[in-house]
C-alpha positions, 0 to 999 in steps of 0.5 A: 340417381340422388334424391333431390333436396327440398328446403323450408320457405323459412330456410330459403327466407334466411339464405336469401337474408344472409345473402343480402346482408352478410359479408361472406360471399355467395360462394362461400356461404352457399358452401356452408349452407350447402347449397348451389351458389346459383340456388341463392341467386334463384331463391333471391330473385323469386323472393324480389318478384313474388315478395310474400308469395314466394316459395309457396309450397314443396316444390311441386308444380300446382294443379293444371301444370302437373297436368301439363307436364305429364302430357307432354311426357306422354306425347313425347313417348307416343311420338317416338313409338310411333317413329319406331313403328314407321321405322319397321314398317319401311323394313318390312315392306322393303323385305317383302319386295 
C-alpha cells in the first residue's frame, strides 16, 4: 500500500493560483504537478469556502473527530465479532440437538 502524500498549504495555495490563472488545463497542469485533476478542483473549493482558513494543518483530523473516527472503527470491529460469535453459537447449539 503507498504512503499517502501530503503537500504544504503554500503548495496547495500555488496549485489553486495556477489553476485559476494559467491557460494550461486542470489535466494537464495536475499532470505536472503531480497530483490528481480532481485534487485541484478540491483544493480550489476549500480555499472558495474557508478563504484564509483553509488547509489549516497536516491533514489529520483535530480533536473530537479523530475521537469519532477510531470509535466507529471500533464499533464496526465489535459488531462483526459479535455476528461471528452468534453465527457459532447457532452452529452449536444445532450440534447438540
Amino acid at each position: 500500500m503507498e504512503k499517502r502524500a501530503r503537500y504544504s498549504k503554500a503548495f496547495k495555495l500555488e496549485a489553486v493560483r495556477l489553476l485559476e490563472k494559467s491557460d494550461k488545463t486542470a489535466a494537464d497542469l495536475a499532470r505536472e504537478l503531480g497530483v490528481r485533476r480532481n485534487q485541484l478542483y478540491k483544493w480550489r473549493d476549500q480555499l472558495g469556502i474557508r478563504g484564509v482558513e483553509a488547509f489549516p494543518g497536516h491533514g489529520r483530523r483535530a480533536g473530537r473527530e479523530d475521537d469519532v473516527a477510531r470509535l466507529k472503527r471500533e464499533l464496526e470491529r465489535t459488531t462483526e465479532e459479535r455476528d461471528i460469535l452468534k453465527k457459532a453459537a447457532r452452529y452449536f447449539a444445532r450440534e447438540s440437538r
